[in-house]
Residue, then its C-alpha position, 0 to 999 in steps of 0.5 A: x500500500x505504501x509503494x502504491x501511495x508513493x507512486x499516486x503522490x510523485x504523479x501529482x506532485x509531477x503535475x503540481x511540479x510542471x504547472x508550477x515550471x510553467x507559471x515561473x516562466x510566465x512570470x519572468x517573461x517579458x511579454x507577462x504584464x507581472x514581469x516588471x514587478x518586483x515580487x515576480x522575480x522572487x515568485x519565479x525562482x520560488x516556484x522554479x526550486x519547488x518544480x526542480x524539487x518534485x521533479x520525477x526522475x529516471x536513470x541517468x546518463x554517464x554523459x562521459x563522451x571524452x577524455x584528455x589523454x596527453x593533453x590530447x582529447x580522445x571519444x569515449x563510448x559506452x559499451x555493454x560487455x554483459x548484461x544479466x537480469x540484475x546489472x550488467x558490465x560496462x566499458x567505456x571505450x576510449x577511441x584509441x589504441x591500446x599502449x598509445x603514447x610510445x608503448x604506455x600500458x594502462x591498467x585494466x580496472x573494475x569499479x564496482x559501484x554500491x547496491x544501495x539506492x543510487x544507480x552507479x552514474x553516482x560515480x561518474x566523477x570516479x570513473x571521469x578522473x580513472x579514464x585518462x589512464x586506465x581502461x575503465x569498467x563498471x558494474x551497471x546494477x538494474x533497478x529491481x522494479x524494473x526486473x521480472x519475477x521471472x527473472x528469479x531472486x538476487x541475494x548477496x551470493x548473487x552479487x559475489x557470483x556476479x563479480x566473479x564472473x565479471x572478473x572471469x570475463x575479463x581476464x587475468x590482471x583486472x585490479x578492483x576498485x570497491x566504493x562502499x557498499x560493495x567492499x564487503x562482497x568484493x572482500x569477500x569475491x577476492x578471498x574465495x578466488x585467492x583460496x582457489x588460486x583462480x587465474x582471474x584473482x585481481x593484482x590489487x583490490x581497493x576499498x573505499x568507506x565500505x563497511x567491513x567491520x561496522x562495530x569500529x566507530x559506528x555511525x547513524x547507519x550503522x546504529x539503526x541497523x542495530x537498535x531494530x530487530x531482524x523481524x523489523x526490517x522484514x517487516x517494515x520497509x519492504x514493499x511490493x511493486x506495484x502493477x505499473x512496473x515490469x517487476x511487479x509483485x516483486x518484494x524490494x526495499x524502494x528507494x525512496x525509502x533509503x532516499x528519505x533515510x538519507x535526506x533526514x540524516x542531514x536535513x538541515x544542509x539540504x534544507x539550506x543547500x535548497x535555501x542557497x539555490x533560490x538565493x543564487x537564482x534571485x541573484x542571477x548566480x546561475x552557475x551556483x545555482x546550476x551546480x546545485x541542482x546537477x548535485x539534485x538531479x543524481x541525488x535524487x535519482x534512486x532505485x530499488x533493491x530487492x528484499x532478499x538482498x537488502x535483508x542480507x546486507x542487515x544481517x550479515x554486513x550490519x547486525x553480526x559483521x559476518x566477514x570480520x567474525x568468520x561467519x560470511x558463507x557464500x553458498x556454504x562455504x566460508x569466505x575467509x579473509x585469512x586466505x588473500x595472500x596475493x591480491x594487494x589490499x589499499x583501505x581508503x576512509x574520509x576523516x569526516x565520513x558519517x556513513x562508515x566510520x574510521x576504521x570500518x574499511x581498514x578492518x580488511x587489512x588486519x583480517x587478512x592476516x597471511x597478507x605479507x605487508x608489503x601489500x597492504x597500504x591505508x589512506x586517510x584522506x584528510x577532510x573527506x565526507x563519504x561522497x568526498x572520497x570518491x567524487x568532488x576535487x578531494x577525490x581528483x586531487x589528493x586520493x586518486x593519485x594515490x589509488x592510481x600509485x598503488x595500482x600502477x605499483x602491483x601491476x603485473x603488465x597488461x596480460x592480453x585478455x579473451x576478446x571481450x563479447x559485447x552484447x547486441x542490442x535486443x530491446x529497449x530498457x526503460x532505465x537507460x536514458x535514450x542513446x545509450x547502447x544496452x543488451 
């Protein structure tokens, strides 16, 4: 009920929203006989703030389309490299030759993006800042209300299973770049391929504010998950998608449920960052105000997870810290931390991370104990918010010089990996913006 109630007011609110755009631009024309008054400016941007506010919104775009290699711009296209019911890989193709300028050998990288409310354009900036020097691929998560029941279920087994095979697929010397959410199923894909002696086993394996042992310095999140019984979640915020989407029927946790969550933790800042928004408006600051609303635009745009997922990660990530107790199974077998002894690890955490606190992330590199320390290196990155660690110019100037050092140092050189299979285009998916290739 509450899933159908929710969808019933962000209809009306899109058309309070369009009628309010409308009325904004009326004011501020110069042919509208309140144009020339003085409260119209400030009934305009009013108006504009709150459209912008109940605006509805969908997936969006990466918008990468190129990058500088050598000072030297260079396309960059989207590729579908394999597309499974619940996400799939992506590469962003730099339209250039593998080892251009004189023999230059960029590392292949996986950047797997965080299950948790925000489609993976969230790491634009991360991604944006890795192309110029790095063959970059992300794991592209589907929003679970647009996918089938009988599609089947998605847990976290099927997350480790995932990147498995994403690493499987592309090949041996594929270094890892874990941002949040996914440090503890991408710890936990590392230390079963690691006690496999798997060929694919990533070089290096970077974790950033994940929450691998969240009983160190707990937050706000990391409180809520604790104080409410197991039966409560189950209970509570799980909903049902309604009939308007392809995946209904399905039990999901939504994601205008974790947007809310998220929005209250710091309500006062963004009841101020919407404050200052119709302040730059009224100015004529439309480069502040701009900036503001792309921030919105990508905050806003959230999806859904599937129950069994979501109530997995309670359990074993947040309520018994599952990898750092010795009790995260994947498919009856243990993950052990203690079994990574090639795979170098780089913990990455924000001084000012309300989200996961300091020491969560670096918990990894004291649970892998057979590890020589040589390959274990932490980063504390001075002033940093969870966003900051890997977006904003924190990100691009001070953290991800050190996350290319590491990787660049545990680099084996480029082993030439299978051909990759780029999956052919088949249908239309309602969560990709038009123009972007999909399978």
């Amino acid at each position: 009920m509450l899933y159908t109630a929710y969808e019933m007011q962000k209809a009306w609110l899109a058309g309070a929203g369009m009628a309010a755009r409308t009325s904004s631009d009326w004011l501020l024309a110069a042919t509208s006989p309140f144009a020339w008054s003085p409260a119209a400016p400030v009934m305009a941007r009013a108006l504009e703030v709150f459209a912008h506010a109940v605006e509805p919104r969908g997936k969006p775009a990466f918008g990468l389309n190129s990058t500088l290699i050598y000072g030297e711009a260079v396309p960059v296209a989207e590729e579908v490299v394999l597309r499974k019911p619940f996400g799939q890989l992506k590469h962003f193709r730099r339209g250039v030759p593998q080892g251009v300028g004189g023999g230059k050998q960029d590392p292949r990288v996986l950047v797997v993006a965080p299950m948790s409310g925000h489609y993976a354009t969230l790491l634009r900036g991360t991604v944006e800042r890795l192309l110029p020097d790095h063959d970059v691929f992300i794991t592209d998560w589907r929003d679970a209300k647009l996918v089938p029941l009988s599609e089947g279920r998605f847990d976290l087994n099927d997350y480790v299973d995932y990147l498995i095979e994403y690493l499987e697929l592309l090949g041996p010397d594929t270094h890892v770049i874990a941002v949040c959410q996914p440090a503890v199923p991408a710890y936990a894909a590392v230390a079963l391929m690691n006690a496999d002696d798997h060929p694919c086993a990533p070089p290096s394996l970077t974790l950033m504010g994940g929450p691998v042992d969240t009983r160190r310095a707990p937050t706000a999140v990391n409180t809520l998950a604790m104080k409410r019984p197991y039966a409560w979640f189950e209970q509570t915020p799980i909903q049902e998608v309604p009939a308007i989407w392809p995946g209904a029927g399905r039990k999901v946790y939504p994601g205008f449920l974790q947007l809310s969550g998220f929005m209250t933790m710091n309500l006062a800042n963004h009841m101020q960052s919407h404050w200052d928004m119709f302040r730059h408006l009224i100015e004529g600051d439309e480069d502040s105000a701009e900036a503001t609303k792309a921030f919105y635009d990508e905050y806003r745009s959230v999806c859904d997870m599937t129950a069994e997922f979501y109530l997995q990660t309670i359990d074993l990530v947040f309520q018994r810290q599952a990898l750092a107790t010795g009790q995260f199974f994947h498919r009856g077998r243990l993950a052990d931390p203690a079994a990574i002894t090639k795979t170098a690890l780089l913990a990455i955490e924000g001084e000012r991370d309300d989200i996961s606190g300091i020491g969560q992330t670096k918990a990894a590199l004291e649970l892998a104990v057979n590890l020589p320390e040589k390959k274990k290196h932490y980063h504390l990155a001075e002033g940093a918010g969870h966003y900051g660690i890997f977006n904003g110019s924190k990100w691009r100037q001070t953290i991800a010089p050190v996350v290319e050092k590491f990787i660049r140092t545990h680099d084996t050189g480029r082993v030439a990996p299978a051909p990759l299979r780029v999956v052919t285009p088949r249908h239309v998916d309602p969560d990709v913006p038009p123009g972007v290739e999909v399978a």
